[in-house]
DODO-910319 format. One record per residue: residue number from 1; x, y, z of N, C-alpha, C in turn; chain; residue in one letter. Coordinates in steps of 0.001 Angstrom, whole numbers, plus 500000, padded with zeros to 6 digits. Atoms other than C-alpha are relative to their C-alpha. Layout:
BEGIN
PT, pos, n.xx, n.yy, n.zz, ca.xx, ca.yy, ca.zz, c.xx, c.yy, c.zz, unit, code
PT, NUM, X, Y, Z, X, Y, Z, X, Y, Z, A, A
...
# end
This chain:
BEGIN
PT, pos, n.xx, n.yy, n.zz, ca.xx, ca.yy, ca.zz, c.xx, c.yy, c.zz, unit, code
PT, 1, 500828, 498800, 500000, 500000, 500000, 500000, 500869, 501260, 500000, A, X
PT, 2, 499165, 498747, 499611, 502730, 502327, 500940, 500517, 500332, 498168, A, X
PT, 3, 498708, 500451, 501485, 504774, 501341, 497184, 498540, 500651, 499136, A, X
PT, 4, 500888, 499749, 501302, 501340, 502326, 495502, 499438, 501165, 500555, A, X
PT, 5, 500383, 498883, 499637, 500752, 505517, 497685, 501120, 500799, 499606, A, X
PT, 6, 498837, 499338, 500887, 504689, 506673, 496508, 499566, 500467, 498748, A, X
PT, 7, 500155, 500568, 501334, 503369, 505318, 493013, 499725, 501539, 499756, A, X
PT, 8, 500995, 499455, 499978, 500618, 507871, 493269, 500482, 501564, 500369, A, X
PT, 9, 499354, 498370, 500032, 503068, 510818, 494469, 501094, 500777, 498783, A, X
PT, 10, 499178, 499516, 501286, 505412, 510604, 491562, 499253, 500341, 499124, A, X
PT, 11, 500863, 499975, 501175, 502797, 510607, 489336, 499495, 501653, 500366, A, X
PT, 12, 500807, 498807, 499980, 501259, 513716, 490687, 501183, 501529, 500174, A, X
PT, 13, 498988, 498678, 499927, 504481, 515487, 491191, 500608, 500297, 498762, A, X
PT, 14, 499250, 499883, 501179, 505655, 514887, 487415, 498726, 500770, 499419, A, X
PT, 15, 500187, 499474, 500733, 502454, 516102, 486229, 498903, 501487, 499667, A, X
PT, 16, 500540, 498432, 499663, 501327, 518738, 488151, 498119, 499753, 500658, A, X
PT, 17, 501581, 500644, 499687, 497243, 519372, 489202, 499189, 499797, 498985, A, X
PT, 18, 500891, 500489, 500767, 494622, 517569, 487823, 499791, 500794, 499003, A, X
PT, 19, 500886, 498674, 500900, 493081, 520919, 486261, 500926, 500672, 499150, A, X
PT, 20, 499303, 498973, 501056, 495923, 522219, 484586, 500442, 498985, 498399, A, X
PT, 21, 499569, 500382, 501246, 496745, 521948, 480730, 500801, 499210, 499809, A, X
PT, 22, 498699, 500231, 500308, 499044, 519805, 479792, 500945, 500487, 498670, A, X
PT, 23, 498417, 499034, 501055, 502407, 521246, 478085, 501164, 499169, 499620, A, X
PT, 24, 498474, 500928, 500733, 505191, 519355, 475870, 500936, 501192, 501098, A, X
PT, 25, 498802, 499523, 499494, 508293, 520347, 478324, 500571, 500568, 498689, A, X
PT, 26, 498998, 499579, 501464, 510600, 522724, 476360, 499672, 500598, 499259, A, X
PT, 27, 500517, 499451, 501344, 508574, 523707, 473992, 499034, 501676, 499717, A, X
PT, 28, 500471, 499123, 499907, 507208, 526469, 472569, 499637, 500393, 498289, A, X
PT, 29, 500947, 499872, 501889, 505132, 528101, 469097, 500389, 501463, 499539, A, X
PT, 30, 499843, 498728, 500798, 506454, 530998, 466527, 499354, 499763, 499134, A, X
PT, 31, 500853, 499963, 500862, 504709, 532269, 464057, 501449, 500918, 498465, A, X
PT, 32, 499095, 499083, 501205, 506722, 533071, 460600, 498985, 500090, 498716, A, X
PT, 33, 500485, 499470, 501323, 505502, 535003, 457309, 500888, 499258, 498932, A, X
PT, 34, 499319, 500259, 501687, 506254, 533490, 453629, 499811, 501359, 499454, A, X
PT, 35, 499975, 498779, 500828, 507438, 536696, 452080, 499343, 499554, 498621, A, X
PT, 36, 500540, 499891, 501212, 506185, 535398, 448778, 498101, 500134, 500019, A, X
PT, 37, 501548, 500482, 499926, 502334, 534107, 449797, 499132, 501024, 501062, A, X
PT, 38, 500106, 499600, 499312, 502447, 536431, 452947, 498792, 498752, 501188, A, X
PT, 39, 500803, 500481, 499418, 500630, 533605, 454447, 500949, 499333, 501410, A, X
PT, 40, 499193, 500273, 498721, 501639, 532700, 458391, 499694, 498379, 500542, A, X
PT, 41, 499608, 501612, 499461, 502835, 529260, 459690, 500252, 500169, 501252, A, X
PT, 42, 499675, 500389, 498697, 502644, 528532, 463420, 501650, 498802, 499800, A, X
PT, 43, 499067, 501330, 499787, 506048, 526214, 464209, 500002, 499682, 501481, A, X
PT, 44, 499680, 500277, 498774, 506097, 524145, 467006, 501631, 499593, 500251, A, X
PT, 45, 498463, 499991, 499870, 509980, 524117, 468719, 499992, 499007, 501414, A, X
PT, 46, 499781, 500126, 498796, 510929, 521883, 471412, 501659, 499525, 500027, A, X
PT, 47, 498840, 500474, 499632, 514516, 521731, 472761, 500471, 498645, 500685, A, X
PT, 48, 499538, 501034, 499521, 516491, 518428, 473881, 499919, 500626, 501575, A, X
PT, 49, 499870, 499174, 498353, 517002, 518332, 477771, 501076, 500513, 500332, A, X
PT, 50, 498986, 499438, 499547, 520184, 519022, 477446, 500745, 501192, 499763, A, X
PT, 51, 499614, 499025, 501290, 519980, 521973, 475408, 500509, 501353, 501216, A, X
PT, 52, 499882, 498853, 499470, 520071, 524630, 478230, 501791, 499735, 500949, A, X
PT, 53, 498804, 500199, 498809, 522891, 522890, 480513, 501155, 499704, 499006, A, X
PT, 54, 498624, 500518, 500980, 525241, 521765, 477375, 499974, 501598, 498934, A, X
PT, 55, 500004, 499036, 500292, 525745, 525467, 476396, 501056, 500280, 498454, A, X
PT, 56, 498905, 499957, 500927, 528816, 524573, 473810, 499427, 499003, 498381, A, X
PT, 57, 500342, 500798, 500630, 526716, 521766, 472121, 498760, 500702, 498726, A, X
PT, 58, 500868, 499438, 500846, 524891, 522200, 468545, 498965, 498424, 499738, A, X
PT, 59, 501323, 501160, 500000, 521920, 519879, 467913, 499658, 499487, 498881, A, X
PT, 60, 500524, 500479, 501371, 520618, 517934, 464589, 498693, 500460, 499972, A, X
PT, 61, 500890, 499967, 500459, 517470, 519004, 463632, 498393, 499437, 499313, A, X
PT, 62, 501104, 500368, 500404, 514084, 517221, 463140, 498812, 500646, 499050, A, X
PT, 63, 500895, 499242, 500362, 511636, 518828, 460823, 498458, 499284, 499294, A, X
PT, 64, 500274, 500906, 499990, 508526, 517400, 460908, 498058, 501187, 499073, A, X
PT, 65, 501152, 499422, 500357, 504853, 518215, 458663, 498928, 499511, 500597, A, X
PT, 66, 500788, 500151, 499108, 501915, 518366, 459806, 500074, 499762, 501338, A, X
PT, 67, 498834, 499587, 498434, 502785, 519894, 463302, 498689, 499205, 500797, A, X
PT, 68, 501221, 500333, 499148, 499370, 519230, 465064, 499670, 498673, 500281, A, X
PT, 69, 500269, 502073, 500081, 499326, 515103, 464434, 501221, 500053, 500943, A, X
PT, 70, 498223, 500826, 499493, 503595, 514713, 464790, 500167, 500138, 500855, A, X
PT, 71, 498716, 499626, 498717, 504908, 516458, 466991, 499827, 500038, 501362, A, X
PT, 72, 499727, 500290, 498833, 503071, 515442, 469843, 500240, 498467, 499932, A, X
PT, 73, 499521, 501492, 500479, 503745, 511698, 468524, 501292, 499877, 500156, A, X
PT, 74, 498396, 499625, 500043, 507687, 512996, 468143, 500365, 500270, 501164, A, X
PT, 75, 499060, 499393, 498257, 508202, 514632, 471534, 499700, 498805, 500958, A, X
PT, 76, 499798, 501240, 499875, 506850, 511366, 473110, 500473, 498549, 499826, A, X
PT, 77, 499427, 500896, 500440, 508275, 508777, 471198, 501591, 500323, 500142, A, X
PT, 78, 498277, 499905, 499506, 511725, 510085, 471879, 500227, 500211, 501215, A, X
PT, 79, 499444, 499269, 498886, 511539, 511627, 474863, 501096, 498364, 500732, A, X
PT, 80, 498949, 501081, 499403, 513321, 507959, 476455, 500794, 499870, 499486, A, X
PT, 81, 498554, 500242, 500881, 515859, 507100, 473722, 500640, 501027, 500085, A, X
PT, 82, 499321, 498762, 499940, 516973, 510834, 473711, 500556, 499825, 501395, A, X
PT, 83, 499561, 499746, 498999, 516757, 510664, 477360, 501034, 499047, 500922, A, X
PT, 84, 498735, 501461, 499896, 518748, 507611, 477793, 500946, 499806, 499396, A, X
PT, 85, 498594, 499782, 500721, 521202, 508227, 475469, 500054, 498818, 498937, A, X
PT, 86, 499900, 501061, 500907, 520210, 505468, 473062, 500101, 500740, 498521, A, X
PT, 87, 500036, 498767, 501539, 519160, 508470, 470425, 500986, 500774, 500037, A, X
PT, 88, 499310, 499148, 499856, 521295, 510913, 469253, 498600, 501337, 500575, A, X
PT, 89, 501003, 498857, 499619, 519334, 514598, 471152, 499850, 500526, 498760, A, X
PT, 90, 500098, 499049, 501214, 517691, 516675, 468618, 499060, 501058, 500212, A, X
PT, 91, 501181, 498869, 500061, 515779, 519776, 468125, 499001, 499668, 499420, A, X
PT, 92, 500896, 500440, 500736, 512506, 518865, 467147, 498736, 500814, 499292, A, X
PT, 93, 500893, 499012, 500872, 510220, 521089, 464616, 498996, 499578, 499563, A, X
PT, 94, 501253, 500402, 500642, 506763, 520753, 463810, 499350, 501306, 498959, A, X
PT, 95, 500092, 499292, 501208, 505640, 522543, 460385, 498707, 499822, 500008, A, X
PT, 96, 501322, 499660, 499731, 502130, 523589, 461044, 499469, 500852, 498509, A, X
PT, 97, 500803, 499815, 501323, 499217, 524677, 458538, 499999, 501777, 500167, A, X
PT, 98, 499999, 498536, 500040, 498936, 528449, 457715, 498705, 500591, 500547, A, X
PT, 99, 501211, 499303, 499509, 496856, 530300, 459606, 498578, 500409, 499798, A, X
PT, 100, 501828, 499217, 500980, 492750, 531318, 458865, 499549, 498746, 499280, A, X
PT, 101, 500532, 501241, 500951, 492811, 527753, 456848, 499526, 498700, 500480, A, X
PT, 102, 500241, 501377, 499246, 491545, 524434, 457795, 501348, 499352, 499301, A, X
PT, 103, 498504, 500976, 500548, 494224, 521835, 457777, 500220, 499290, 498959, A, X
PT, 104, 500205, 500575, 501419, 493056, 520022, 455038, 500693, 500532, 498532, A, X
PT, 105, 499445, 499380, 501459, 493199, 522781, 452323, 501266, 500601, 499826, A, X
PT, 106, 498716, 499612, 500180, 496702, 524208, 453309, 501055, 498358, 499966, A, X
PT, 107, 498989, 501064, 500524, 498402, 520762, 453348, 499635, 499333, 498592, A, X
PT, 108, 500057, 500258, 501353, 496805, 519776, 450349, 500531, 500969, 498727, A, X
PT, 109, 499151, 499013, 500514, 498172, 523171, 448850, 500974, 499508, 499766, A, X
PT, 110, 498499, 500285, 499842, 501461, 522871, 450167, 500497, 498995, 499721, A, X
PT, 111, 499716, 501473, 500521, 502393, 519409, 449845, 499784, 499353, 498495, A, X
PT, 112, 499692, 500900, 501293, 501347, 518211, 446603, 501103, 500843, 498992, A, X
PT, 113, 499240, 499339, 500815, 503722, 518979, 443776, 499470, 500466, 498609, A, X
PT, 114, 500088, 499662, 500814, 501480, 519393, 441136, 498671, 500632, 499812, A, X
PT, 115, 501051, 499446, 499780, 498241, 521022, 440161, 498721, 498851, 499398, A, X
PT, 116, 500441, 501118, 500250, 495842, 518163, 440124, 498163, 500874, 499872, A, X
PT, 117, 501226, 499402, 500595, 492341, 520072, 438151, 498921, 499048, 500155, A, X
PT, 118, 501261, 500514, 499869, 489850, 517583, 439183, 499876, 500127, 501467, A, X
PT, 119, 500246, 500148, 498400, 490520, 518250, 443035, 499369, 501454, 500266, A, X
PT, 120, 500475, 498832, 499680, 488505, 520910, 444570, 500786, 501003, 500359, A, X
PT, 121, 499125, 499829, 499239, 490781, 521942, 446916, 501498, 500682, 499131, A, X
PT, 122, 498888, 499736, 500818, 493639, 524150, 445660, 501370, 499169, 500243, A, X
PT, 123, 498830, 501018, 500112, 497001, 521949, 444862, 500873, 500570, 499050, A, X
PT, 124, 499173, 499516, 500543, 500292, 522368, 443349, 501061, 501030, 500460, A, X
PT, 125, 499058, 498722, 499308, 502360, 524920, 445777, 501304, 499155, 501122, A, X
PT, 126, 499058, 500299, 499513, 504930, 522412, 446832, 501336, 500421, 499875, A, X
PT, 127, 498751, 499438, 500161, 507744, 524337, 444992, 500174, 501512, 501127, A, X
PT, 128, 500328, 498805, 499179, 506736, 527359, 446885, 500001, 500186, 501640, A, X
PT, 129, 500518, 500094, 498273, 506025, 525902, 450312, 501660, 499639, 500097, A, X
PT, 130, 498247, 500584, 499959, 510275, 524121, 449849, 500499, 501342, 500147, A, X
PT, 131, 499754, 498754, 499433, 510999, 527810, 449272, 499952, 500378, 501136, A, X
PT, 132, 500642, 499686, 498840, 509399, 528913, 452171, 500746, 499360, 501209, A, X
PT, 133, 499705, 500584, 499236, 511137, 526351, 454381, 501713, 499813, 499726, A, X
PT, 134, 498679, 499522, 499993, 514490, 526769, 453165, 500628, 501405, 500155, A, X
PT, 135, 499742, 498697, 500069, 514497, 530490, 452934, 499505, 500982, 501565, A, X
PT, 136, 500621, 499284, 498308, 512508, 531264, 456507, 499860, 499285, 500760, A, X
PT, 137, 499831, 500601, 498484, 512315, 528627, 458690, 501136, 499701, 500378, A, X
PT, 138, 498905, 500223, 499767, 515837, 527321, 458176, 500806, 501160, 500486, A, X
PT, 139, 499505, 498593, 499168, 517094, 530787, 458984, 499351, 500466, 501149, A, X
PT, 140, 500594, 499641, 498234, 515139, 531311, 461979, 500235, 499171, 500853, A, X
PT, 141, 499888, 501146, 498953, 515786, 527982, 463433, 501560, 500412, 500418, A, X
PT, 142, 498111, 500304, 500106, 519838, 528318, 462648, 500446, 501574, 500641, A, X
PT, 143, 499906, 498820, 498864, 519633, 532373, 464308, 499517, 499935, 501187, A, X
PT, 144, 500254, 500368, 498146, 517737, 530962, 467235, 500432, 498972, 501095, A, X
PT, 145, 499294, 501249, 499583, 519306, 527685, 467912, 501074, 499288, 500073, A, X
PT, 146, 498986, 500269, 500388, 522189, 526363, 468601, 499778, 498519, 498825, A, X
PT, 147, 500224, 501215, 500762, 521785, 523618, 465146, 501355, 499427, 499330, A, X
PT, 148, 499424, 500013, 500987, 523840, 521686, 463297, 499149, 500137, 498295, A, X
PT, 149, 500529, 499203, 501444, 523346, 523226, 459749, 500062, 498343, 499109, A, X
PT, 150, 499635, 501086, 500997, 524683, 519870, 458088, 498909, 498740, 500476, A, X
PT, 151, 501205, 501307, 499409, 521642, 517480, 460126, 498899, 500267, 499710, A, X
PT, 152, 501525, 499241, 500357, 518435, 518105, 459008, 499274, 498589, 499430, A, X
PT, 153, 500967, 501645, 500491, 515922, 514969, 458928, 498601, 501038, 500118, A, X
PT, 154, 501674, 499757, 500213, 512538, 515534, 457106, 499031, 498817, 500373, A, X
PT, 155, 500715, 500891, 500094, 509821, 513820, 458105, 498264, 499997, 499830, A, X
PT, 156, 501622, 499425, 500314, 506274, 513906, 456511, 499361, 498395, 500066, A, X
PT, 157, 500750, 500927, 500494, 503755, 511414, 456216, 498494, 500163, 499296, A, X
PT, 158, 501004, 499456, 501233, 500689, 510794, 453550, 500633, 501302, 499003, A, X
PT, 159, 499644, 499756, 500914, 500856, 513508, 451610, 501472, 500781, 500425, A, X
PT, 160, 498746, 499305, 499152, 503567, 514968, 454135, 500844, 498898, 499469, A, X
PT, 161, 499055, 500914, 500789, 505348, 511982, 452618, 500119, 500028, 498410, A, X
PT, 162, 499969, 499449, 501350, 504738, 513009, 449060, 500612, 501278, 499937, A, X
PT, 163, 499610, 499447, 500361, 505850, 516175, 449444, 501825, 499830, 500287, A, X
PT, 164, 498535, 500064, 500130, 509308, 515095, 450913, 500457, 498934, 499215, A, X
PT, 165, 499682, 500463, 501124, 509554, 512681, 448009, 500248, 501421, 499182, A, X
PT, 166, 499721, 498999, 501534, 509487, 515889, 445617, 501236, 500602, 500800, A, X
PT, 167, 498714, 499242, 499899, 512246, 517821, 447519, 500812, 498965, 500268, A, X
PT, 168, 499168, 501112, 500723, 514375, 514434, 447347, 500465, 500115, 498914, A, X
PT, 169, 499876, 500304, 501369, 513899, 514528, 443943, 500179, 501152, 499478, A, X
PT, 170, 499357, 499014, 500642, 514394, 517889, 443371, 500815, 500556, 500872, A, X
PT, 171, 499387, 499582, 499152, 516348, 519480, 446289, 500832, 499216, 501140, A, X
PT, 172, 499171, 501104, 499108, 518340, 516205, 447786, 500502, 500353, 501041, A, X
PT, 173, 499429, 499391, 498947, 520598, 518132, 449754, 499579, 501036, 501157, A, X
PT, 174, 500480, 499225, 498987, 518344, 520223, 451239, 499510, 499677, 501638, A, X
PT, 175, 500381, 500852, 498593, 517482, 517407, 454337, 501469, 498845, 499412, A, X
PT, 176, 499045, 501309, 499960, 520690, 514917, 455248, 499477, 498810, 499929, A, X
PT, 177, 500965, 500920, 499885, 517782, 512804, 455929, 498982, 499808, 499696, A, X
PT, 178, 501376, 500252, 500460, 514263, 511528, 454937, 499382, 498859, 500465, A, X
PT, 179, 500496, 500659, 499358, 511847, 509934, 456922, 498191, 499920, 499054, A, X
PT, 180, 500920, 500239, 501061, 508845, 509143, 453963, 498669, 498730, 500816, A, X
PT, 181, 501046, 500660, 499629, 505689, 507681, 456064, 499113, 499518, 498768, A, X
PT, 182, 501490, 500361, 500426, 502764, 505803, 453894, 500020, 501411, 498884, A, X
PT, 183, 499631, 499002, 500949, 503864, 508664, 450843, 498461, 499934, 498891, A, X
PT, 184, 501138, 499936, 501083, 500483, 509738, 448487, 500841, 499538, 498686, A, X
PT, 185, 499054, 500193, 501691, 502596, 508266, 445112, 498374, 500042, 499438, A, X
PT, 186, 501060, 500078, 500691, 498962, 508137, 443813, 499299, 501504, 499572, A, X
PT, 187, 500345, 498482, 500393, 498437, 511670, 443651, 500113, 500510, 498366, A, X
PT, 188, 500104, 499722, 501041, 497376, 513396, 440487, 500973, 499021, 498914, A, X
PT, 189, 499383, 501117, 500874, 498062, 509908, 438694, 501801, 499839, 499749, A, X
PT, 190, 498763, 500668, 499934, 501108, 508732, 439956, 500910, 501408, 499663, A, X
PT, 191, 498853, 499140, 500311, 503071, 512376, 439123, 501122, 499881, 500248, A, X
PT, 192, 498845, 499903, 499574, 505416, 511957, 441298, 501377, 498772, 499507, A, X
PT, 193, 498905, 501143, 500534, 507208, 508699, 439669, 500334, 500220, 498647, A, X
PT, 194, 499253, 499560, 501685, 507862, 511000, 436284, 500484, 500951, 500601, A, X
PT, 195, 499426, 498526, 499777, 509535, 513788, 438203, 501378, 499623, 499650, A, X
PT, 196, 498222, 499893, 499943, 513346, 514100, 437015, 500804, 500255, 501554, A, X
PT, 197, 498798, 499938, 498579, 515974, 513390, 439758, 501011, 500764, 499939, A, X
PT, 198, 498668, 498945, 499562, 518215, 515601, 440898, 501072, 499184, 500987, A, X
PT, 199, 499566, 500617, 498984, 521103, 513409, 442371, 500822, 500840, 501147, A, X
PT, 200, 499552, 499167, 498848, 522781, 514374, 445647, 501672, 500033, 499953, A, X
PT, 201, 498305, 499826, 499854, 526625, 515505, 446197, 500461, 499202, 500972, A, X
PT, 202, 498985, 500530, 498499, 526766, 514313, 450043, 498652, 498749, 499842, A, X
PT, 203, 500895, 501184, 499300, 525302, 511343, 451953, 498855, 499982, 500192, A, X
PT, 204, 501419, 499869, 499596, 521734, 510829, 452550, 499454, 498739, 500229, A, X
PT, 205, 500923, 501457, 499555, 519510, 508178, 454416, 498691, 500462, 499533, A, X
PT, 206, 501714, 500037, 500504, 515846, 507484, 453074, 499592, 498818, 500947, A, X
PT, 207, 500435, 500767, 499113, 513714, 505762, 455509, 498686, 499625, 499297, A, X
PT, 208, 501236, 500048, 500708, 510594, 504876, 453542, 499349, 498537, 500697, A, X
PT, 209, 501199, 500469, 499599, 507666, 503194, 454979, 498233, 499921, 500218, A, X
PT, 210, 501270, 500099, 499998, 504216, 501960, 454939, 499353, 498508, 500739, A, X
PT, 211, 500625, 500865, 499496, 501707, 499468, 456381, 499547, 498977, 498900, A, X
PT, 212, 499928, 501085, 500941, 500840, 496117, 455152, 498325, 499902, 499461, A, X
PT, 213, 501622, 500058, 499968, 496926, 496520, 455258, 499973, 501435, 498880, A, X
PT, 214, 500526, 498870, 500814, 497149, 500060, 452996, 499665, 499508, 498813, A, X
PT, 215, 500840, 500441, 501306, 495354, 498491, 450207, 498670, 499936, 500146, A, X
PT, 216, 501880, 500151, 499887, 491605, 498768, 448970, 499932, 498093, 500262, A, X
PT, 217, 500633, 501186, 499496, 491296, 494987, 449806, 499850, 500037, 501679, A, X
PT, 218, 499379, 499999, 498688, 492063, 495901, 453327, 498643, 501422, 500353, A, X
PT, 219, 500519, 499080, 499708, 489424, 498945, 452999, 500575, 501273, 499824, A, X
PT, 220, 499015, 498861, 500645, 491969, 501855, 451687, 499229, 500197, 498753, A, X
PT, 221, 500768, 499707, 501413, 490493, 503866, 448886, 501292, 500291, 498911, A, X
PT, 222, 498579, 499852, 500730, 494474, 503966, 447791, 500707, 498928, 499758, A, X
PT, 223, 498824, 500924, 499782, 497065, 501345, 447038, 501032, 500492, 500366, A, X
PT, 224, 498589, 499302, 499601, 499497, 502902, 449172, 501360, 498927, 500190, A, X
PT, 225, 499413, 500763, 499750, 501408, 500041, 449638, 501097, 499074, 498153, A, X
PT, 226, 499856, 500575, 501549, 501788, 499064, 445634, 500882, 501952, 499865, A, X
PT, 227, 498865, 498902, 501474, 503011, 502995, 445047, 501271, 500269, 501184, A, X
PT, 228, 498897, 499824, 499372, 505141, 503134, 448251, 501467, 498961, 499222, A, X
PT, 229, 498724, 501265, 500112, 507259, 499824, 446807, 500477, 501042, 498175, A, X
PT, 230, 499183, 499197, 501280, 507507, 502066, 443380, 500712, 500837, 499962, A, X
PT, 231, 499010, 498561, 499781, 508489, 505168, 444954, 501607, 499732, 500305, A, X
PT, 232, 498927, 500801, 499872, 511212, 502779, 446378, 500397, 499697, 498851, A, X
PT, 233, 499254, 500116, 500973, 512240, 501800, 443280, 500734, 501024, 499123, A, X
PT, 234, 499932, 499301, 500480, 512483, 504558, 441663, 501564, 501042, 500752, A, X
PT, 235, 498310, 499793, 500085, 514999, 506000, 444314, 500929, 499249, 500101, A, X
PT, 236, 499326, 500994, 499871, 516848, 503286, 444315, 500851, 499965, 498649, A, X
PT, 237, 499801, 500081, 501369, 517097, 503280, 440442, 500883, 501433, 499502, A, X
PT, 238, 500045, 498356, 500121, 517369, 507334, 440403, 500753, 500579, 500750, A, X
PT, 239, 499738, 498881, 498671, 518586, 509083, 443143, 501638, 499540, 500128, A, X
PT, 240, 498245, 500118, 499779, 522607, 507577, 442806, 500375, 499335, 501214, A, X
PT, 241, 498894, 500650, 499201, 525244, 505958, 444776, 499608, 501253, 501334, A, X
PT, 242, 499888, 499711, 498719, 524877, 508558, 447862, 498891, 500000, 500547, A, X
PT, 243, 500702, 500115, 499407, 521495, 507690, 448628, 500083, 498711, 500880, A, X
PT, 244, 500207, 501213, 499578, 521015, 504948, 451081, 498986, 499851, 500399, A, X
PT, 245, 501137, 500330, 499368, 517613, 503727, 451277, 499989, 498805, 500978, A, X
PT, 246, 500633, 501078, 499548, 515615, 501788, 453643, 498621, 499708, 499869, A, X
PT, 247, 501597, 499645, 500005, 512160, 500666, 452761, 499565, 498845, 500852, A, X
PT, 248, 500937, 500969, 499271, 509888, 498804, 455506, 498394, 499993, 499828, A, X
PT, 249, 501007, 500540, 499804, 506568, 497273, 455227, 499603, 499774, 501610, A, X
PT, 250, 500712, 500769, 498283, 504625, 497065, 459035, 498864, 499525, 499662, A, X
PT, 251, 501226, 501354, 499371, 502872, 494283, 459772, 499201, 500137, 499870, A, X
PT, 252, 501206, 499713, 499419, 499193, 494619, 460359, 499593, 501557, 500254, A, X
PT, 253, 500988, 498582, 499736, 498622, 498490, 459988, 500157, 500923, 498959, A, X
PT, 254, 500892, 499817, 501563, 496752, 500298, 457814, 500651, 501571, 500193, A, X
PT, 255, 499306, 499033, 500345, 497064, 503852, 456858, 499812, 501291, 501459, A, X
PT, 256, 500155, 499025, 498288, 495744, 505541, 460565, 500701, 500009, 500369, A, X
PT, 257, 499196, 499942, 498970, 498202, 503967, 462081, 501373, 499408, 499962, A, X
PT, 258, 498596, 499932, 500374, 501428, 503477, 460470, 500809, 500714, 500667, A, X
PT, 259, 498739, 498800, 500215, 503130, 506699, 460753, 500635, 499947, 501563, A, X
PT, 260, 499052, 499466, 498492, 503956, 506549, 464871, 501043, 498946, 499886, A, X
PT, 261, 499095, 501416, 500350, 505898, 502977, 463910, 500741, 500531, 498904, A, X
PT, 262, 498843, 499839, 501476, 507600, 504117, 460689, 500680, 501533, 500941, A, X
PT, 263, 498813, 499054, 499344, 508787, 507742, 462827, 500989, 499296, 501028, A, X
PT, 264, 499202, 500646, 498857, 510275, 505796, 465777, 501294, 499525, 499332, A, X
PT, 265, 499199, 500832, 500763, 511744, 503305, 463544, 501214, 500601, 499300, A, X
PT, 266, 498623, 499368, 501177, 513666, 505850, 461099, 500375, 500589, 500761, A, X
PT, 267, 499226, 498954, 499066, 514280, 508092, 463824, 501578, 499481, 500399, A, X
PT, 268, 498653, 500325, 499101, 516128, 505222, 465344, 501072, 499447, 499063, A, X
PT, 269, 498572, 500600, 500903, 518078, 504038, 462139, 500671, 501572, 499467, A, X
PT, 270, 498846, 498721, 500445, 519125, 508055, 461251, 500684, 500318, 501103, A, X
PT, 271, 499517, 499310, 499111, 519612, 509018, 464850, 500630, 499004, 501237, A, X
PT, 272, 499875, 500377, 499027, 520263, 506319, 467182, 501084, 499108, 500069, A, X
PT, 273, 497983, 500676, 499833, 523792, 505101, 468560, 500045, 498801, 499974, A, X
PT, 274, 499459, 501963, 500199, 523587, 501206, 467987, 499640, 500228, 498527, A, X
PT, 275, 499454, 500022, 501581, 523356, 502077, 464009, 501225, 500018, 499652, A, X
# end
């Protein structure tokens, strides 16, 4: 009784009173302008733990889409490996929808790469949104943070995985890394497996993954699983000697619930010290 009245004090001392909000430690939300679109992006930021007491140390970079799903999926799923020293620490970024819009129509914007005329929904502003994220967030992160400039893992999933297929394929070097969840390849008829490759100068890991159930036999109105194994081919075929992919298939899950198993997973083959 005593061992489960302790139990019952740690618990209440880690997470504060009942009534209050809960808050990702660390973290915190800016808001930046795209000089071209003038349209405003919330980012969510949360620092490693060791970011305030290791004052000399620079950090790798996570950058992650769709902020509002990931990044409370991201700041939990690491917080132990980081905090145990199994992960390498990282700064972790969540790339939120533009302000005034529902989430829907700005990631369907932003993310796809092409302008797909039978979708309601405006599409096609993925060259624009890469802009945007090389030209203003990467400079705000790298003036506010101590980062390393040379670490930079993307990680999107759905169409957040389609769009970091297109800056792969056109902007390689712009992420050291790529973390490709359950990727839309089906989008405006397969586009993305005629885009010209741009190969890369330096090193790069590709983590590509999907579930084994993402097929319409399974209840999917996509074959995500038939265009993920193409998209794989394709960089494999395309993308040169300094890519190193990995592509995994999980088990038993469909397209809901892939993406917290495929982030963990690549996290721990880009970032974690027994690789």
């Amino acid at each position: 009784m005593k061992f489960f009245t302790f139990c019952i004090f740690l618990l209440y001392c880690s997470t504060g009173f009942a009534n209050d909000g809960f808050e990702i430690p660390r973290s915190k939300i800016v808001e930046l302008t795209d000089p071209s679109t003038k349209r405003v992006y919330p980012l969510f930021i949360k620092t490693p733990r060791s970011y305030q007491s290791n004052k000399d140390k620079h950090y790798p970079v996570i950058y992650l889409t769709d902020a509002w799903y990931s990044f409370q999926i991201a700041s939990g799923a690491t917080r132990l490996p980081m905090n145990s020293g199994a992960m390498q620490e990282a700064i972790i970024v969540g790339l939120s929808y533009s302000k005034g819009s529902k989430g829907p129509s700005s990631r369907v914007r932003d993310y796809t790469p092409s302008k797909a005329n039978s979708w309601k929904l405006q599409t096609g502003e993925a060259e624009g949104h890469t802009k945007f994220i090389r030209e203003t967030v990467f400079p705000y992160i790298e003036s506010h943070y101590r980062v390393s400039t040379s670490a930079n893992t993307f990680v999107g999933n759905s169409l957040g995985g389609l769009f970091g297929a297109y800056i792969l394929f056109k902007q390689p070097d712009m992420f050291s890394s790529y973390i490709l969840g359950s990727p839309s390849v089906w989008f405006n008829n397969h586009d993305i497996l005629t885009t010209n490759v741009s190969k890369s100068n330096l090193p790069i890991k590709v983590y590509l993954s999907v579930g084994s159930l993402e097929q319409p036999a399974f209840g999917e109105k996509e074959d995500m699983l038939a265009g993920a194994k193409l998209l794989a081919q394709k960089i494999a075929k395309q993308s040169g000697e300094n890519i190193v992919l990995k592509f995994s298939v999980i088990d038993g899950a469909r397209h809901a619930t892939a993406f917290p198993t495929t982030l963990i997973q690549g996290l721990d083959w880009i970032h974690g010290k027994n690789q």
